[in-house]
Backbone of each chain as ProteinMPNN parsed JSONL, in Angstrom:
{"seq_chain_A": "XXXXXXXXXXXXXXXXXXXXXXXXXXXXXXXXXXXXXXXXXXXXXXXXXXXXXXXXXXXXXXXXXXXXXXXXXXXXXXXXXXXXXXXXXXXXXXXXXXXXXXXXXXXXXXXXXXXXXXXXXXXXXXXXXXX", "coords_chain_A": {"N_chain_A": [[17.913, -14.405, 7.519], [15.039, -14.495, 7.618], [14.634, -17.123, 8.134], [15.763, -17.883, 9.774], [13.995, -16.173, 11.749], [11.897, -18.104, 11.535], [10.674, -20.02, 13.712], [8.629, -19.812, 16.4], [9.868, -20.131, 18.967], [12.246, -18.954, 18.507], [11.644, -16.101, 17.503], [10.693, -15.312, 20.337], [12.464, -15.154, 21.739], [13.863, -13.071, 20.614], [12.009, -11.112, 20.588], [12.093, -10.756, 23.158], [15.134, -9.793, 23.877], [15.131, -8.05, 22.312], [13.522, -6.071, 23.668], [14.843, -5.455, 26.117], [16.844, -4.488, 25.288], [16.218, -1.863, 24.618], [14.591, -0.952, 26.405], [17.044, -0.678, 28.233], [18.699, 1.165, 27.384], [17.265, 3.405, 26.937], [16.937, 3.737, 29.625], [19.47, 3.95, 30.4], [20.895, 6.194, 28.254], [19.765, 8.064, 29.257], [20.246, 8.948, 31.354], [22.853, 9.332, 31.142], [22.888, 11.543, 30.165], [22.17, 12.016, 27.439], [19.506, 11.914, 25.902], [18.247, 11.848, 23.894], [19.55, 10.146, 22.091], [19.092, 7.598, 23.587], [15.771, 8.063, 22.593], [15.977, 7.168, 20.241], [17.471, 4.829, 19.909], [15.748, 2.943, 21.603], [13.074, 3.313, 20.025], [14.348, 1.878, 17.353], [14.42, -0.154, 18.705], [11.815, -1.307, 19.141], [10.787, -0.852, 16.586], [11.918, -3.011, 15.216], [11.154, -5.395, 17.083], [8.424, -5.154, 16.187], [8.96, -6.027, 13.062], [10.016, -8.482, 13.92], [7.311, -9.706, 15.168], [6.002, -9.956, 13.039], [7.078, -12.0, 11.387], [5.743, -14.148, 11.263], [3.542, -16.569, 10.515], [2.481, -18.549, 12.542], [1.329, -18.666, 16.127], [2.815, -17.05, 18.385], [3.462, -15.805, 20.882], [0.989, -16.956, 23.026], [-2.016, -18.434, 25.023], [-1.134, -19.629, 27.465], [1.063, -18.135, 27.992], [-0.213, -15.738, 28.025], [-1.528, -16.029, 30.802], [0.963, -16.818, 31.997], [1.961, -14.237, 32.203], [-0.354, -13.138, 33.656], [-0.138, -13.937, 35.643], [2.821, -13.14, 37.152], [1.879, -10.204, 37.091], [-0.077, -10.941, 38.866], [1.289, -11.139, 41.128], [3.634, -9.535, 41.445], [1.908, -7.245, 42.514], [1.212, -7.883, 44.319], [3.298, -8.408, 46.392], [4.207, -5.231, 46.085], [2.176, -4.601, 47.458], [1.772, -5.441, 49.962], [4.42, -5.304, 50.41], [4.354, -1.842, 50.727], [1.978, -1.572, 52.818], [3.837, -2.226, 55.249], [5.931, -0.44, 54.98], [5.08, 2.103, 54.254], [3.668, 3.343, 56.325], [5.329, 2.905, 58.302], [7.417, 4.879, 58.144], [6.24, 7.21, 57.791], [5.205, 7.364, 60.344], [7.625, 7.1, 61.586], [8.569, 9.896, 60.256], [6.666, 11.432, 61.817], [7.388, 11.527, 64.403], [9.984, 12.247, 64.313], [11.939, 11.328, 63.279], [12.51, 10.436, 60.253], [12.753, 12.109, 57.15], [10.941, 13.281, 54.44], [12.241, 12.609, 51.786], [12.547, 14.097, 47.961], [12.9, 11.571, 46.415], [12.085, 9.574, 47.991], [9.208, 10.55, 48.388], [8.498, 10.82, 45.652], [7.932, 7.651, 45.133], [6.403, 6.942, 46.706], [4.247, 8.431, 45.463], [4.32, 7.158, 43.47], [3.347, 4.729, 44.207], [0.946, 4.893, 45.347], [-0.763, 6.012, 42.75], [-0.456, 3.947, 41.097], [-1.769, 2.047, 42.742], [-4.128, 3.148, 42.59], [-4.97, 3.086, 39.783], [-5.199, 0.66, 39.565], [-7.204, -0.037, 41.341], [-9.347, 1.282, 39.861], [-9.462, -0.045, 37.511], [-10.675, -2.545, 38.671], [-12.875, -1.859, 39.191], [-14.28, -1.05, 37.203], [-14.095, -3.666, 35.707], [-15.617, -5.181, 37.689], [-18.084, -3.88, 37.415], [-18.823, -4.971, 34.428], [-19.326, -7.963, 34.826]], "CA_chain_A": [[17.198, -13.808, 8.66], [13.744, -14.767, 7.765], [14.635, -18.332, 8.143], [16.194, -17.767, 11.463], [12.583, -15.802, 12.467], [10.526, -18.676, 11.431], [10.484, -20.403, 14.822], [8.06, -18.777, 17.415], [10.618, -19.748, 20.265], [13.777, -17.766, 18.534], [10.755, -14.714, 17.632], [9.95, -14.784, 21.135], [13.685, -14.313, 22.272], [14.597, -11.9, 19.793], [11.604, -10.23, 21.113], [12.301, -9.923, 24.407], [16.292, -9.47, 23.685], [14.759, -6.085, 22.155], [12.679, -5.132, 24.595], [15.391, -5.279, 27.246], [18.34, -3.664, 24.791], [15.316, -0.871, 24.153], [14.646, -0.409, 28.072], [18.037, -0.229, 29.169], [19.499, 1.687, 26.314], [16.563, 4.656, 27.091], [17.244, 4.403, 30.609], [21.307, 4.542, 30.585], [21.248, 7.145, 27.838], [18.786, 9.099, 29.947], [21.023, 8.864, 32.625], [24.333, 9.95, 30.423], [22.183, 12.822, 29.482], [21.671, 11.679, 25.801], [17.952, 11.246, 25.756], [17.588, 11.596, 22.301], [20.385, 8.898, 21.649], [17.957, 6.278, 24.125], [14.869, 7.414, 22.433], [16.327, 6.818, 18.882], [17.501, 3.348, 20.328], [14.515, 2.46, 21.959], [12.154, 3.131, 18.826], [14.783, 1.305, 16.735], [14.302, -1.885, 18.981], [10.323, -1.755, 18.862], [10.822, -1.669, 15.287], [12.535, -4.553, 15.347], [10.144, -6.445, 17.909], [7.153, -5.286, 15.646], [9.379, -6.664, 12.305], [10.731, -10.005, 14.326], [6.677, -10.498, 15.355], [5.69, -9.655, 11.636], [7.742, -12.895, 10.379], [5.478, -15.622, 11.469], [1.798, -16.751, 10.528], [2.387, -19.297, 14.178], [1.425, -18.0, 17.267], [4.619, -16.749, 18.934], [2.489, -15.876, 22.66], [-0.578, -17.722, 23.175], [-2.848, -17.916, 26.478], [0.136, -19.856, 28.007], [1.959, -16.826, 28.11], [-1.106, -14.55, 28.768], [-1.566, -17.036, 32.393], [1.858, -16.418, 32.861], [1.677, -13.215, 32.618], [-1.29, -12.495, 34.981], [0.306, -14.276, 37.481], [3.914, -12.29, 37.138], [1.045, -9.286, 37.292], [-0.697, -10.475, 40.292], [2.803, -11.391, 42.606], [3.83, -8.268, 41.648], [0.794, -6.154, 42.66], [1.017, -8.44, 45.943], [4.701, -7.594, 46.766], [4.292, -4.349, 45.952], [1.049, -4.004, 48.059], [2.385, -6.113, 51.171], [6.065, -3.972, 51.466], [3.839, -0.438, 51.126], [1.499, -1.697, 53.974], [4.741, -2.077, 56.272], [6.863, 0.515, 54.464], [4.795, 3.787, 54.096], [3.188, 3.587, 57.549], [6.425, 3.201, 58.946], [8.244, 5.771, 57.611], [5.211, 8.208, 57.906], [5.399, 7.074, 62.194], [9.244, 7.79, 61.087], [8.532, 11.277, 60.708], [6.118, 12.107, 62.643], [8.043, 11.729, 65.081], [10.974, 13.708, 63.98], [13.211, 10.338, 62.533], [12.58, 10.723, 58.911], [12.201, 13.522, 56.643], [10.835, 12.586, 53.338], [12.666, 13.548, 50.576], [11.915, 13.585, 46.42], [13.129, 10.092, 45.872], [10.943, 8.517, 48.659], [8.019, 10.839, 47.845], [8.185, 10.24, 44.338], [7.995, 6.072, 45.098], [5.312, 6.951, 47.51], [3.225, 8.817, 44.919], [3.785, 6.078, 41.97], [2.528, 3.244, 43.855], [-0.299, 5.32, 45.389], [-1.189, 5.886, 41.487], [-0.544, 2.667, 40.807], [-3.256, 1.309, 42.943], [-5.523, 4.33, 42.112], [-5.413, 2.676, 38.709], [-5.558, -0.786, 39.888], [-8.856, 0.25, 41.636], [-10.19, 2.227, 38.599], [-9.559, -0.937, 36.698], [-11.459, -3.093, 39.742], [-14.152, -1.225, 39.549], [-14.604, -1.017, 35.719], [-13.75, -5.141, 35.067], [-16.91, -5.756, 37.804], [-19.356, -3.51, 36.625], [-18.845, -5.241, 33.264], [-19.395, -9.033, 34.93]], "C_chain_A": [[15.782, -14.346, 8.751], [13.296, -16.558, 8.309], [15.068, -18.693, 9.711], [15.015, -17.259, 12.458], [11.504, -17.087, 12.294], [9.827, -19.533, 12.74], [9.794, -19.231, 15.806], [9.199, -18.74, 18.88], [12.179, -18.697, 19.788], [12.675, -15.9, 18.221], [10.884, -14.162, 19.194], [11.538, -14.458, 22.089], [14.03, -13.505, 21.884], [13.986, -10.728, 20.542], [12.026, -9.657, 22.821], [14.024, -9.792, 24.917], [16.037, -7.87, 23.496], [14.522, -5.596, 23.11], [13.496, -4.703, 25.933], [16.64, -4.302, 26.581], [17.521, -2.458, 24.807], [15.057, -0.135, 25.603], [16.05, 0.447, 28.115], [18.895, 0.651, 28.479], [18.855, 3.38, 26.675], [16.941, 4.856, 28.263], [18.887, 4.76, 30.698], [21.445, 5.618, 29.277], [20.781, 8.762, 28.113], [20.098, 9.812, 31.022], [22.625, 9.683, 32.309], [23.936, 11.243, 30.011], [22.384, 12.609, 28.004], [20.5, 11.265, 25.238], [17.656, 11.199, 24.648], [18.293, 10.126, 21.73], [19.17, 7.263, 22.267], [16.766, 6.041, 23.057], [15.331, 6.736, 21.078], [16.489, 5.196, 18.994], [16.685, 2.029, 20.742], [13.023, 2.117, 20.733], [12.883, 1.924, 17.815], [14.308, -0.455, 17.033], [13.031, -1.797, 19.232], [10.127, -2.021, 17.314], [11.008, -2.429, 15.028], [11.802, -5.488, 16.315], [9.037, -6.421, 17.271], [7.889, -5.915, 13.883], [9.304, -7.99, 12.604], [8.71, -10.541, 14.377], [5.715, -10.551, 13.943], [6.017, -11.348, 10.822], [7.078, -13.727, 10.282], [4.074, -15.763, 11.21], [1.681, -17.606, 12.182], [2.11, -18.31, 15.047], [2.483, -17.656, 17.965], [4.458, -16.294, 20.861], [1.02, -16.19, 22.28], [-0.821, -17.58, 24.612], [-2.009, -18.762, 27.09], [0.845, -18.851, 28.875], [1.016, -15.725, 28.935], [-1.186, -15.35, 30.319], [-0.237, -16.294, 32.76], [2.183, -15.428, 32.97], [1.16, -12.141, 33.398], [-0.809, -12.754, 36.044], [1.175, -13.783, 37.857], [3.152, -11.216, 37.764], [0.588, -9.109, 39.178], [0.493, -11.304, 41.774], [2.844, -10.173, 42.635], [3.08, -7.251, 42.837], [0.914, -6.931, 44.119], [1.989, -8.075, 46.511], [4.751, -6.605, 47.052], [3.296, -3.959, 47.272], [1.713, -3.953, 49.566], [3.592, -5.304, 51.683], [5.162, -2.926, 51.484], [3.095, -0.594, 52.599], [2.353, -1.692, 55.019], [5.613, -0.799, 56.218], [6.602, 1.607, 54.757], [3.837, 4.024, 55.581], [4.044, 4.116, 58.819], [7.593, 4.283, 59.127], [7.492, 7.433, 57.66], [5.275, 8.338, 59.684], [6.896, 7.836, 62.335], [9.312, 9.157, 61.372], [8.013, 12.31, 61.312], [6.286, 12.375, 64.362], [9.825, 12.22, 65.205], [12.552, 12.198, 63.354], [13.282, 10.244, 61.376], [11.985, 11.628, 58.667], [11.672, 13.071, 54.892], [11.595, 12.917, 51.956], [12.011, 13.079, 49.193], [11.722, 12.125, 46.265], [12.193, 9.151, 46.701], [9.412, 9.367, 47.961], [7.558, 10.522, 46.981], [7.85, 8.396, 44.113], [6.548, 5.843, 45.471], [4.172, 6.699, 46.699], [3.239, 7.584, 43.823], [3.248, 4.902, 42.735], [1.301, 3.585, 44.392], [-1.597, 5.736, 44.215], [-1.818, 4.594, 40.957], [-2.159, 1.791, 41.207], [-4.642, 2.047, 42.537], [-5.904, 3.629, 40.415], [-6.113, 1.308, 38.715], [-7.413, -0.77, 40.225], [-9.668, 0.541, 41.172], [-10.499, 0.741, 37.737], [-10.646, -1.953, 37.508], [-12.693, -2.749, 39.544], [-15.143, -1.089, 37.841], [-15.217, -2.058, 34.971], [-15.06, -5.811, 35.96], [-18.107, -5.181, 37.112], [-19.673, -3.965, 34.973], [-19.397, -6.917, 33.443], [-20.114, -9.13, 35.82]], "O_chain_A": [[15.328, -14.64, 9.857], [12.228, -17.046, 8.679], [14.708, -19.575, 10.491], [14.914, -17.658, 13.618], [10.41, -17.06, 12.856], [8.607, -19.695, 12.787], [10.228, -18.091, 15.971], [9.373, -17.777, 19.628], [12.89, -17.993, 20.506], [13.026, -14.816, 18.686], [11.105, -12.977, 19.444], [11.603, -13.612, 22.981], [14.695, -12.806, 22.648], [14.589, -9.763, 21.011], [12.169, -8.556, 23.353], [14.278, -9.702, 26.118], [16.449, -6.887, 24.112], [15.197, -4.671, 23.56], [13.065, -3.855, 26.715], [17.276, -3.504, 27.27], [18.315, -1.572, 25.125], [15.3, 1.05, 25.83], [16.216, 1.666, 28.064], [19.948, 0.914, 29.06], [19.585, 4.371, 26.706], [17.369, 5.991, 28.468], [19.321, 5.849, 31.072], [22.606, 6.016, 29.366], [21.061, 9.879, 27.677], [20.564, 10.937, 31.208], [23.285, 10.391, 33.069], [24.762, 11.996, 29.495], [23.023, 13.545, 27.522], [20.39, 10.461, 24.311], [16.73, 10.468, 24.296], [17.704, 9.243, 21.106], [18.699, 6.327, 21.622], [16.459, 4.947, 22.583], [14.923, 5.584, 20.932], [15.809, 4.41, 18.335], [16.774, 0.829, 20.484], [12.283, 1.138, 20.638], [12.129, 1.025, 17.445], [14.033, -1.417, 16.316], [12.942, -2.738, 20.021], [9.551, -2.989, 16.817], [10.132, -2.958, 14.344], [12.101, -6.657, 16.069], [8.325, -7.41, 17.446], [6.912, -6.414, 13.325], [8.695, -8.756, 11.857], [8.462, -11.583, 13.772], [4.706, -11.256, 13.946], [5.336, -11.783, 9.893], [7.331, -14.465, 9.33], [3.359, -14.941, 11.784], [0.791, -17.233, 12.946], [2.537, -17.17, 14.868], [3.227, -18.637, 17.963], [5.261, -16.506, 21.769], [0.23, -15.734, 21.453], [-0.146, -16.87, 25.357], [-2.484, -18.364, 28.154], [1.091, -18.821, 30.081], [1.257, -15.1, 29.968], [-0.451, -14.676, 31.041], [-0.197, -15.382, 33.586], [2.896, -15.287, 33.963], [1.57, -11.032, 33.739], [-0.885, -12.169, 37.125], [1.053, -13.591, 39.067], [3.464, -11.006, 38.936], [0.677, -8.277, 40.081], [0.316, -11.772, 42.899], [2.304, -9.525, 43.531], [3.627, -6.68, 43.78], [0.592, -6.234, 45.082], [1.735, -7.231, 47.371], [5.236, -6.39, 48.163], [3.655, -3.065, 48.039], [2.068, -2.959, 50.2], [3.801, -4.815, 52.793], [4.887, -2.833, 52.68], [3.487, 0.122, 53.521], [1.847, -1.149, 56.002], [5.963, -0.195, 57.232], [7.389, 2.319, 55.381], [3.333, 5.141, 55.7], [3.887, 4.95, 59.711], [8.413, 4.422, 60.035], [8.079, 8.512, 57.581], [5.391, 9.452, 60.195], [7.187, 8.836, 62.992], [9.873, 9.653, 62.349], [8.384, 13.476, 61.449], [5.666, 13.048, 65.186], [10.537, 12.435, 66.186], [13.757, 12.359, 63.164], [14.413, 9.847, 61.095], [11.054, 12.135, 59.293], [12.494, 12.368, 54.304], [11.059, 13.709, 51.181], [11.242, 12.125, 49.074], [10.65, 11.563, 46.04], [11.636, 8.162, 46.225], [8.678, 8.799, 47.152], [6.448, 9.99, 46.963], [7.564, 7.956, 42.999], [5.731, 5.061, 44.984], [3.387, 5.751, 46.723], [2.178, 7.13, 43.394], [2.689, 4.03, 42.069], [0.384, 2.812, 44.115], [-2.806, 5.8, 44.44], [-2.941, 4.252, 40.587], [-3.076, 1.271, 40.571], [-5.771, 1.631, 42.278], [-7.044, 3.714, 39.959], [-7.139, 0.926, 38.152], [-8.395, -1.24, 39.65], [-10.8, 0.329, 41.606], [-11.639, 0.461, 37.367], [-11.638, -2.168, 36.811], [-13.595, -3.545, 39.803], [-16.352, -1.06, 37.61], [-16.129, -2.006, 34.145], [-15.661, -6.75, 35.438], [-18.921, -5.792, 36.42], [-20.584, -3.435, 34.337], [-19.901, -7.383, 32.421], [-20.434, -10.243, 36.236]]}, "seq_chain_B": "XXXXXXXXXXXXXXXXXXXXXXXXXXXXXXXXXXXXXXXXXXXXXXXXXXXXXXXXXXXXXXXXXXXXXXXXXXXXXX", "coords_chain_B": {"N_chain_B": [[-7.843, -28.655, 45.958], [-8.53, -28.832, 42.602], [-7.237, -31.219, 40.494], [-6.585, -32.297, 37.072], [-6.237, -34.839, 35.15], [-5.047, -35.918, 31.655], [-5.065, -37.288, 28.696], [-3.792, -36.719, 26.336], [-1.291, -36.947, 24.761], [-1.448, -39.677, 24.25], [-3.528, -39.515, 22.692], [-2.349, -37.707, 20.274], [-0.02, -39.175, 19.798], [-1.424, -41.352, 18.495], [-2.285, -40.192, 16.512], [-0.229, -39.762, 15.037], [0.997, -37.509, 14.822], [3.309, -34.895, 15.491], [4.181, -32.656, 18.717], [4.606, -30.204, 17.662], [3.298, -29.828, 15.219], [0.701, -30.476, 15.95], [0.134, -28.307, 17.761], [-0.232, -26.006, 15.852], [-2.156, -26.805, 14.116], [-4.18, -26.513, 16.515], [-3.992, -23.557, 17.022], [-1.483, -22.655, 18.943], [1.142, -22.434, 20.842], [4.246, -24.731, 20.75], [5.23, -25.194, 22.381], [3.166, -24.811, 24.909], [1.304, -27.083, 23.981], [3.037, -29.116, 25.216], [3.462, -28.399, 27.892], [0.7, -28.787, 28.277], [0.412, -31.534, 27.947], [1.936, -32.541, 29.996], [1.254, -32.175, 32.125], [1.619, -29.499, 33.847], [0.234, -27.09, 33.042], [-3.048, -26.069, 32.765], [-5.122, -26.359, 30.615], [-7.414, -23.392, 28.312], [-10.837, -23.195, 28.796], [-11.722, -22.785, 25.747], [-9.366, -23.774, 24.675], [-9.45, -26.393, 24.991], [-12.025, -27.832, 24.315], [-11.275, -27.079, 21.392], [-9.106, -28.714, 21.121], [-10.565, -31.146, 21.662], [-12.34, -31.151, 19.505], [-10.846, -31.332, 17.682], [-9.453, -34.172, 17.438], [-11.813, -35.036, 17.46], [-13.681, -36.077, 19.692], [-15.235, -36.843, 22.657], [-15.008, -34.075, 25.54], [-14.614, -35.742, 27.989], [-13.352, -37.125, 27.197], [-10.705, -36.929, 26.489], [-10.023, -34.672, 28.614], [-9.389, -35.526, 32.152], [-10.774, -35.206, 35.709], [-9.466, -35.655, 38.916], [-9.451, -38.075, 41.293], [-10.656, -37.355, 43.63], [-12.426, -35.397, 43.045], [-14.23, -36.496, 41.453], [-15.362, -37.99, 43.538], [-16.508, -36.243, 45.363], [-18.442, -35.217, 43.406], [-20.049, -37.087, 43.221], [-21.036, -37.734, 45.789], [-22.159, -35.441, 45.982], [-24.517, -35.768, 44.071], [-25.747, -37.991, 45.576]], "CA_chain_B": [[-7.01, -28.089, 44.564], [-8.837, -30.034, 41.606], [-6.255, -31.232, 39.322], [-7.295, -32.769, 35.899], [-5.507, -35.267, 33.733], [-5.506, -35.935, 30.561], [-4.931, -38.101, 27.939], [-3.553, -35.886, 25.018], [-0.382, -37.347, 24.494], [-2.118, -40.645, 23.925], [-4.489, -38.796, 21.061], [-1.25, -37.233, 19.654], [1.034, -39.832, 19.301], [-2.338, -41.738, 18.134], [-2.55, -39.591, 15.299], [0.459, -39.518, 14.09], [1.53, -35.627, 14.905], [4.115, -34.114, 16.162], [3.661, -31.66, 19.421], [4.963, -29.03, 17.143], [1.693, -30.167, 14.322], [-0.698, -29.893, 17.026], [0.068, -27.028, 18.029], [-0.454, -25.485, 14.689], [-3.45, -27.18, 14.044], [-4.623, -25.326, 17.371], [-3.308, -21.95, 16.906], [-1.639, -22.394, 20.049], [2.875, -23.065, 20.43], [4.542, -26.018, 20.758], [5.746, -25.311, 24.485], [1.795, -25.046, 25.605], [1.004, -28.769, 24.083], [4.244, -29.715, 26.034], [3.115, -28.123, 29.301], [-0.634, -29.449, 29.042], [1.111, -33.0, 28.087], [2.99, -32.722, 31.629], [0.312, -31.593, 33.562], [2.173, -28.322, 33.884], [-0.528, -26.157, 32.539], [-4.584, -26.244, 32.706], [-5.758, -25.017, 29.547], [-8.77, -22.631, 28.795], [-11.678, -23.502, 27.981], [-11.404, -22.585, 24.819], [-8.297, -24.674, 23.97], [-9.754, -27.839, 25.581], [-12.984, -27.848, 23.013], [-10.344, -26.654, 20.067], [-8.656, -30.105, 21.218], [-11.754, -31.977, 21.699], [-12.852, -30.881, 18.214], [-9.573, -31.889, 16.256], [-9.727, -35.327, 17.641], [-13.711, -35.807, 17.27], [-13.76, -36.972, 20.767], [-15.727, -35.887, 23.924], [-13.822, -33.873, 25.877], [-13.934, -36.046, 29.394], [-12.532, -38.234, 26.6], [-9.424, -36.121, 26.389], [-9.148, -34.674, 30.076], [-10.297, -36.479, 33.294], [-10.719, -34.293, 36.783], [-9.256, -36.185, 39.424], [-10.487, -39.129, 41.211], [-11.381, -36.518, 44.803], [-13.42, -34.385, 42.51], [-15.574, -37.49, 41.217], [-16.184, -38.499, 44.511], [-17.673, -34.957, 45.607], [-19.517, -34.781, 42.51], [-20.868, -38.6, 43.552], [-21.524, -37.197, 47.184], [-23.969, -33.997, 45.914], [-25.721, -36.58, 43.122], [-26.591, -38.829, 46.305]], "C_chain_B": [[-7.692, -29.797, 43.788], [-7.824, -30.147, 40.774], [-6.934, -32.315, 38.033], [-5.956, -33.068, 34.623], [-5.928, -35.761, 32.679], [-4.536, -36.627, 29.582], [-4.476, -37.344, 26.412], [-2.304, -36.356, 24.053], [-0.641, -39.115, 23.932], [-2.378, -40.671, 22.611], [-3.283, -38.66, 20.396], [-0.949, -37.874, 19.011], [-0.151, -41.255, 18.328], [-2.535, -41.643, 16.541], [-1.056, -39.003, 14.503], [1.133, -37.881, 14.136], [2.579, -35.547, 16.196], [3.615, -32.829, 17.565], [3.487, -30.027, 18.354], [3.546, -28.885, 16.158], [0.68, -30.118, 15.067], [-1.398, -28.616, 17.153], [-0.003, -25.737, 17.242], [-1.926, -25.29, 14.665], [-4.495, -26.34, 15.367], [-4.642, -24.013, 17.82], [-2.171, -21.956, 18.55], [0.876, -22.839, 19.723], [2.93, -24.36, 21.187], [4.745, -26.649, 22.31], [4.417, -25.616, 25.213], [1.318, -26.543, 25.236], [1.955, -29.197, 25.182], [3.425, -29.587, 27.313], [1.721, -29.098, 29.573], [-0.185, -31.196, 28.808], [1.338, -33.264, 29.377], [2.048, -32.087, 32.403], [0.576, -30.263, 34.544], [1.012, -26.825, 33.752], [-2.107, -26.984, 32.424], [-5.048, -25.62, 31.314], [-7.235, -24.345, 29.583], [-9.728, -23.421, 27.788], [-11.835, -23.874, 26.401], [-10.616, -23.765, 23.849], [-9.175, -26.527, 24.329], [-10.872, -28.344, 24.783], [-11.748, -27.996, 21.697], [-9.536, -28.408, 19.968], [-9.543, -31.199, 21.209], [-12.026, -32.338, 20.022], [-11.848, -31.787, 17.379], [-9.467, -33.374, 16.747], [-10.86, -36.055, 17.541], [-13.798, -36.321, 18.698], [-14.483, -35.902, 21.429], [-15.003, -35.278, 24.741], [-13.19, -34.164, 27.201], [-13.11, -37.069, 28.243], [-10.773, -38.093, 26.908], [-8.862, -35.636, 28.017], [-10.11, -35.289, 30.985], [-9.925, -35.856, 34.713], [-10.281, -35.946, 37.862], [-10.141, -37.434, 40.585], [-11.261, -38.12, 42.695], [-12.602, -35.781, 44.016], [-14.698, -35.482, 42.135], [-16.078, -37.857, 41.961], [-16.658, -37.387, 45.055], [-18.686, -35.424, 44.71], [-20.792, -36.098, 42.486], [-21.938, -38.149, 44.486], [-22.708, -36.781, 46.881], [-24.549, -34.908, 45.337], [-26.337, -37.532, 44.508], [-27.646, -38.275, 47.346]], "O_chain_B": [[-7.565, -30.993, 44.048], [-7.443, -29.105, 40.242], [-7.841, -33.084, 38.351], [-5.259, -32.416, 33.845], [-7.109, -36.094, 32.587], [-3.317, -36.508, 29.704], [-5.112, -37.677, 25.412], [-2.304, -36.184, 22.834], [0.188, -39.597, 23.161], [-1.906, -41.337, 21.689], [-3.029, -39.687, 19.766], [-1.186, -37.79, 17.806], [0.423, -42.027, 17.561], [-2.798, -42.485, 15.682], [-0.913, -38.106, 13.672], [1.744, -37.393, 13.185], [2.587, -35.973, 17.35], [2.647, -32.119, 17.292], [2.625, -29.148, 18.346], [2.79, -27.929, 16.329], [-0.342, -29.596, 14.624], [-2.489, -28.088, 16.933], [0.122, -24.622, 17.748], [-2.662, -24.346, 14.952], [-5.459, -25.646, 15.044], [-5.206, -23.519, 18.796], [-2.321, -20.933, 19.218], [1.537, -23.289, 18.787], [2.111, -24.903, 21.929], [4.59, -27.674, 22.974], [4.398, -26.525, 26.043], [0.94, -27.235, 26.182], [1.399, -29.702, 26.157], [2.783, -30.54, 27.756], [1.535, -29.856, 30.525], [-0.573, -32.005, 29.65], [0.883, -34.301, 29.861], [2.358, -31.452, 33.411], [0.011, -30.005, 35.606], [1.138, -25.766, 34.366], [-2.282, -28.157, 32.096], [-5.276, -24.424, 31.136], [-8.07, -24.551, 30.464], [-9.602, -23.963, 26.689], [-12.027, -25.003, 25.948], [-10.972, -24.372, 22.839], [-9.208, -27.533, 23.621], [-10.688, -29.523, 24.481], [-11.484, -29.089, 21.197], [-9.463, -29.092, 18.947], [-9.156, -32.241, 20.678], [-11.942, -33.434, 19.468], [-12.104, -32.72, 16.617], [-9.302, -33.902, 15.648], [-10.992, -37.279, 17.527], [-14.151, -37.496, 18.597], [-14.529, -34.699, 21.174], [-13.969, -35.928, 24.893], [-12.179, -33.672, 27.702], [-12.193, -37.761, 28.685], [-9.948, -38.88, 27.37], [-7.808, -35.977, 28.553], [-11.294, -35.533, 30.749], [-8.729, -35.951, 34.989], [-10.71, -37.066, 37.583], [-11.367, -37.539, 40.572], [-12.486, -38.214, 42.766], [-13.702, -35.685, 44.562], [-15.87, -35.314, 42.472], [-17.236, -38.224, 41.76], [-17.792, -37.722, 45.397], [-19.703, -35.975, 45.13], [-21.919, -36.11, 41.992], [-23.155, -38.109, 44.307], [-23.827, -37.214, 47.156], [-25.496, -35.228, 46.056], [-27.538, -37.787, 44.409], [-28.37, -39.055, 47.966]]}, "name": "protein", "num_of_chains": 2, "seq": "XXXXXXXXXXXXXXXXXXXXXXXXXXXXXXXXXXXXXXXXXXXXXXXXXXXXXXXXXXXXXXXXXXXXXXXXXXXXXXXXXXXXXXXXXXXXXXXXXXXXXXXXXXXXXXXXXXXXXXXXXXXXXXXXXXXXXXXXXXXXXXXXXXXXXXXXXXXXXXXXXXXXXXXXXXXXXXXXXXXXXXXXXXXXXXXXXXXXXXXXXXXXXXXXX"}
């Protein structure tokens, strides 16, 4: 095993092999109503992503990774921004004129990306006053 | 869009190292030499000194901004 971790590119699959068996394991056992079974599953595979990144003195993500990361970050946050600007205006016109009614599942979408940017902005506002 | 090449693969194979030995020697993985090899990736600051350094060289030695950008930077000096 340790010989099989010594490469940063099989670390950096293992790791994110975990991190997706660890997701989807919490959300589908959530979902089966076995939440304890997910979280048990989920902790198991961070253990194992903080073991697998334990094995190596090499870098295994470098600023490579961090780049491609910000930029995953800032599509996202653009996607996300760009459909709400058409989405929640529309759907708000929707019902204010008596064609949609909002229910949990939209509300609840509503409120996380209205969070979302509430953080985004908190962070905005934090990252200039520092530069 | 400035783009900036560079001569690293030159140094490298210069010295005798492997991408994978480089990229040691720079704290950095093997895939990121690759990428800034291929003109794939800009590196930071940071790395571009860290490379400078381990070769002893200057570091337009190592990368070189394209030839549009030298002729601006001609332009303002005139």
């Amino acid at each position: 095993m340790s010989g099989f971790l010594e490469r940063p590119s099989r670390i950096r699959r293992v790791v994110a092999g975990l991190t997706v068996v660890g997701a989807v394991a919490l959300a589908g056992f959530t979902v089966l109503e076995r939440p304890l079974v997910g979280v048990a599953v989920f902790g198991l595979a961070i253990t194992g992503v903080m073991v697998a990144l334990s094995r190596t003195e090499r870098p295994v993500f470098d600023e490579r990774d961090e780049q491609i990361s910000r930029e995953a970050a800032e599509w996202t946050l653009s996607l996300l921004g760009i459909s709400s600007m058409l989405v929640f205006p529309t759907l708000t016109f929707a019902w204010g004129v008596d064609k949609f009614e909002w229910q949990p599942w939209s509300t609840a979408i509503a409120m996380f990306v209205a969070v979302l940017y509430l953080i985004y902005g908190a962070f905005l506002v934090v990252l200039r006053s520092q530069r | 869009m400035i783009t900036v090449d560079n001569s690293l693969t030159e140094y490298r194979e210069a010295s005798g190292l492997s991408q994978r030995a480089l990229a040691e020697h720079v704290a950095v993985t093997r895939q990121t030499i690759n990428a800034v090899e291929g003109n794939r990736y800009d590196p930071s600051v940071e790395l571009v000194f860290k490379l400078a350094a381990f070769f002893e060289v200057p570091v337009e030695d190592l990368f070189h901004p394209d030839v549009e950008l030298e002729r601006t930077v001609s332009e303002i000096g005139d």
